[in-house]
C-alpha positions as CSV (number, residue, x, y, z in Angstrom):
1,X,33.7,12.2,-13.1
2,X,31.7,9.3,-15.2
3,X,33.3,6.4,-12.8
4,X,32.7,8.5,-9.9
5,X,29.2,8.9,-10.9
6,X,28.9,5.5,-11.5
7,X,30.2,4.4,-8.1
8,X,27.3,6.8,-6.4
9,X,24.5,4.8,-8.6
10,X,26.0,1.6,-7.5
11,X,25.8,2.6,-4.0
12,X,22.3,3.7,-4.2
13,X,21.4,0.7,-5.6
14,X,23.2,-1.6,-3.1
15,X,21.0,0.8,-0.2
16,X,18.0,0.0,-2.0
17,X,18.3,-3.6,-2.2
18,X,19.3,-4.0,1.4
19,X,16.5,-2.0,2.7
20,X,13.8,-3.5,0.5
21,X,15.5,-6.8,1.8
22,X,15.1,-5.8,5.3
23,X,11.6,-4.4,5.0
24,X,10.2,-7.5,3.3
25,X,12.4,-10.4,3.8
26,X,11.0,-13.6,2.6
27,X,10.3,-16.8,3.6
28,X,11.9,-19.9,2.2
29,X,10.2,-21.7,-0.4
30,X,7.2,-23.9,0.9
31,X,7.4,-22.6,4.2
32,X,5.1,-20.3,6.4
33,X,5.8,-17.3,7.5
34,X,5.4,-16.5,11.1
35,X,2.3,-15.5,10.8
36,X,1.0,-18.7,9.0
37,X,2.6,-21.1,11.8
38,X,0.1,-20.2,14.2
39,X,-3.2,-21.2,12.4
40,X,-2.3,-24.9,12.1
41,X,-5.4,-26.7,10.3
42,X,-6.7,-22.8,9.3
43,X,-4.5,-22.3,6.6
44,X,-3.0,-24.6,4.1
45,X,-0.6,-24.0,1.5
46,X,0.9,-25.3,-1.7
47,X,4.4,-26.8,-2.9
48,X,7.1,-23.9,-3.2
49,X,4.6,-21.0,-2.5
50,X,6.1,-18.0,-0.6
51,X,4.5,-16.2,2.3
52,X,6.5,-13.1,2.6
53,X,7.2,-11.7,6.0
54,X,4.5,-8.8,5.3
55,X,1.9,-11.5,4.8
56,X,-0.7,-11.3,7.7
57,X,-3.4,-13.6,8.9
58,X,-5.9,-11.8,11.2
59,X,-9.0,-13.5,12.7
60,X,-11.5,-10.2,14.2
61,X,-13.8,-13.0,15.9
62,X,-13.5,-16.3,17.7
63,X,-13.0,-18.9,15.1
64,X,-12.7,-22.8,15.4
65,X,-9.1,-24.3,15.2
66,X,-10.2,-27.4,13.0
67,X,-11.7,-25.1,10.4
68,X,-9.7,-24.4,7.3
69,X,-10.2,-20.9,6.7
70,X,-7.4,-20.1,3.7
71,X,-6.2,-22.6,0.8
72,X,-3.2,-21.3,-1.1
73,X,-1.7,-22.9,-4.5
74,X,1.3,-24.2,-5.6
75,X,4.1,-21.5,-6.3
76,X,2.0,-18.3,-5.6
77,X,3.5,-15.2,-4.3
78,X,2.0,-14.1,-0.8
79,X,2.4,-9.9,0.7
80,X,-0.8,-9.1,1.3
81,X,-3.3,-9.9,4.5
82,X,-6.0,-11.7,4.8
83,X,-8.5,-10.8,7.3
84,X,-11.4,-12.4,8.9
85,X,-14.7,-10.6,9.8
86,X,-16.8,-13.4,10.5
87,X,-16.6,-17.5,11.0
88,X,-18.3,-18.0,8.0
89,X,-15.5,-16.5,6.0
90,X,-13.0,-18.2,3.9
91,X,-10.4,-16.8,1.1
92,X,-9.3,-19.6,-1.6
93,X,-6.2,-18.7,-4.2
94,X,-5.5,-20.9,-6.8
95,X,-1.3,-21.8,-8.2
96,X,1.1,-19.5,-9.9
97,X,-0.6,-16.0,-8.3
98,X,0.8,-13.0,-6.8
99,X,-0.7,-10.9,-4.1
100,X,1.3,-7.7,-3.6
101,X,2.2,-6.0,-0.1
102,X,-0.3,-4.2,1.6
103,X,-3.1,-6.1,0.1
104,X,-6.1,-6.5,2.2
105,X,-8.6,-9.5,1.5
106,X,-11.5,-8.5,4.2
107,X,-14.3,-11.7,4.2
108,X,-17.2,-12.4,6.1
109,X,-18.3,-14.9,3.3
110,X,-16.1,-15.7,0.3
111,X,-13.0,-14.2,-1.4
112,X,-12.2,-17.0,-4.4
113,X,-8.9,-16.1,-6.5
114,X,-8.0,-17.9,-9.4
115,X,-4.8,-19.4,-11.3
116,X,-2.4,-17.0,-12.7
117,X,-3.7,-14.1,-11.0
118,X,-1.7,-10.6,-10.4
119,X,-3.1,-8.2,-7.4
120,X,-0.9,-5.3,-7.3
121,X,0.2,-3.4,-3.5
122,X,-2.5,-1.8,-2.1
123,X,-5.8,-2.8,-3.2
124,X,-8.7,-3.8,-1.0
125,X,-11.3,-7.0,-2.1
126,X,-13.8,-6.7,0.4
127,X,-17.0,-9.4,0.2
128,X,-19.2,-7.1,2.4
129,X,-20.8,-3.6,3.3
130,X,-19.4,-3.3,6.8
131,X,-21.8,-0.5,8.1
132,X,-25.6,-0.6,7.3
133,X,-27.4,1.8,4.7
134,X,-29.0,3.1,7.3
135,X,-27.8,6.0,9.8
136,X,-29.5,4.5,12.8
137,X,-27.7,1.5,13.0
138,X,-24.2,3.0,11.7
139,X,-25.0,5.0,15.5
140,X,-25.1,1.5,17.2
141,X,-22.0,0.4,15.5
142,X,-20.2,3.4,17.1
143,X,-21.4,2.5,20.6
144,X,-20.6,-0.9,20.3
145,X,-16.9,0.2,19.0
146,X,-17.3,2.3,22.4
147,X,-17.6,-0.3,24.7
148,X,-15.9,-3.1,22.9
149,X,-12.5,-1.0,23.1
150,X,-13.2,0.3,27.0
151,X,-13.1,-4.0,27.6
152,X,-9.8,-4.2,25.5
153,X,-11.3,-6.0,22.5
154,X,-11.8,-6.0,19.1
155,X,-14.4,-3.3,17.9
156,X,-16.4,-5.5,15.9
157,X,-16.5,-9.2,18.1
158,X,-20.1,-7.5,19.4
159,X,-21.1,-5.9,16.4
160,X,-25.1,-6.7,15.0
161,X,-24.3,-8.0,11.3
162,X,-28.0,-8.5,10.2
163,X,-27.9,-5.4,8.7
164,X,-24.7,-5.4,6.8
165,X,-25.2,-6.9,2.9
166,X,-22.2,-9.5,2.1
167,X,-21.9,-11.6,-0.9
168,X,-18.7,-13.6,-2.1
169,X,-16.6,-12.4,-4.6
170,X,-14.4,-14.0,-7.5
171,X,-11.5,-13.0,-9.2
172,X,-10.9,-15.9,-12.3
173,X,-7.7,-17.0,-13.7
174,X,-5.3,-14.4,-15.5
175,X,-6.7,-11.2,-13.9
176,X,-4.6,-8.4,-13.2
177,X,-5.3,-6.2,-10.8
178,X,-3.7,-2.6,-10.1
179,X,-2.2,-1.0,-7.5
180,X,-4.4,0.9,-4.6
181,X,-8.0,-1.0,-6.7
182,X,-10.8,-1.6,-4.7
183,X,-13.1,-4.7,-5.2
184,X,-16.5,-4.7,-3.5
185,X,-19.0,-7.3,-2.6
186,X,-20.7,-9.1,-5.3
187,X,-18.1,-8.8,-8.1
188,X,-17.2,-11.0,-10.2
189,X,-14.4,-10.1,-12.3
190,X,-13.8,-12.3,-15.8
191,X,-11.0,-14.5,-17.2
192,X,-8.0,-12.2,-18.4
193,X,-9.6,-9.0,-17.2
194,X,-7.3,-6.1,-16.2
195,X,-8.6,-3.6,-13.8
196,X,-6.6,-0.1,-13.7
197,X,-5.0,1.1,-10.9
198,X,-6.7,3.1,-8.0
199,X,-10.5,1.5,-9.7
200,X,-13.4,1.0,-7.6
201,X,-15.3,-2.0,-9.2
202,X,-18.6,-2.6,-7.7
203,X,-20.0,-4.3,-11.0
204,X,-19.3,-7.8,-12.6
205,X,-16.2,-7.2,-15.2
206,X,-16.3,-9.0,-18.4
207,X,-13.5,-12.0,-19.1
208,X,-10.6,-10.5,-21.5
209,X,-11.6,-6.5,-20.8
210,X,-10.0,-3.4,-19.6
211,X,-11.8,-1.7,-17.2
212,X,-10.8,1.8,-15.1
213,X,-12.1,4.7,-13.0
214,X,-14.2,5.3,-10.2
215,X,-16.9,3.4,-10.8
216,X,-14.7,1.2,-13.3
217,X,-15.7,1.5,-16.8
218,X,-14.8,-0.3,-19.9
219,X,-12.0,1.0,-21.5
220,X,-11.5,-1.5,-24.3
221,X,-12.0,-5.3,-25.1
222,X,-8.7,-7.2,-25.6
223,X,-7.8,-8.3,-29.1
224,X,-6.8,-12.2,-29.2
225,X,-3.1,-10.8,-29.8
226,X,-3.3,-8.9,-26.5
227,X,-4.2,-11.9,-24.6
């Protein structure tokens, strides 16, 4: 009975690992995913960094070819997508980081990750409001998406961005980041910091902290054993 319950684990395990193989297969070391071969002089990446399959490169407006738009370090870890609001954007990520599956970096002016750097599956860093404050022009977003989709285009190519607050955001060395956290326009968040899964940080997040919650509080201050 304990060898044939054994052999079942085994199995399961072996499913597992093929389907999470077949899901997100990755590239070979140094090289682009598909994705990635298309931007040319847009993106530009490090020595033995991997772009996994599920990594995605989306541009919502017309950008210029001869721009680089993303800089990736040496042997980082790449799941997540990064995604273009704006020509102006631009999304730097220093060496040795990990960004997880599912990821979304959203920029319409700056996304800047550091060295060393974890960012779990799931969470969202977006550098900008997207809708206004006010009702009146949320209304002219929605007729815009109206007629931008009837022409077969992206809903936002048209969209009036003088009402929509942006401001870059940074993420320094030796951050982690939990799964499903949302980082909004603005933040900084400090050297060392660790932000709790499912968080909404829309405040500056002190270097060597824990933070959590929604808003994301500090929880404690790392000890220099912890760090």
């Amino acid at each position: 009975m304990f060898k044939l319950s054994a052999l079942f684990d085994n199995i399961k395990n072996r499913i597992r690992q093929e389907l999470r193989t077949f899901l997100f297969p990755p590239a070979s070391p140094g090289s682009p995913c598909q994705a990635a071969r298309r931007l040319g002089a847009r993106i530009a990446v490090g020595d033995d960094t991997l772009l996994l399959e599920s990594a995605q490169f989306r541009f919502d407006v017309p950008t210029p070819d001869n721009r680089q738009y993303i800089s990736i370090g040496e042997k980082c870890v790449i799941g997540g997508n990064f995604i273009f609001e704006s020509a102006a954007g631009k999304i730097s990520v220093g060496e040795r980081t990990y960004i997880g599956g599912g990821v979304n970096l959203i920029s319409r002016v700056g996304i800047s990750i550091g060295n060393d750097v974890i960012i779990a599956w799931g969470c969202y860093v977006y550098d900008h409001n997207s809708h206004s404050l006010h009702w009146q022009d949320r209304r002219q977003d929605i007729e815009q998406f109206s007629q931008d989709f009837r022409r077969h285009q992206c809903g936002i190519i048209n969209k009036d961005w003088s009402t929509v607050k942006a401001k870059p955001i940074m993420i320094q060395d030796k951050a982690w980041i939990g799964f499903e956290a949302t980082i909004l326009k603005g933040v900084t968040i400090g050297e060392g910091a660790i932000v709790g899964a499912k968080s909404v940080v829309v405040t500056d997040v002190e270097p060597w902290t824990v933070v959590a919650g929604n808003p994301a509080r500090l929880i404690k201050r790392l000890s220099p054993e912890d760090r």
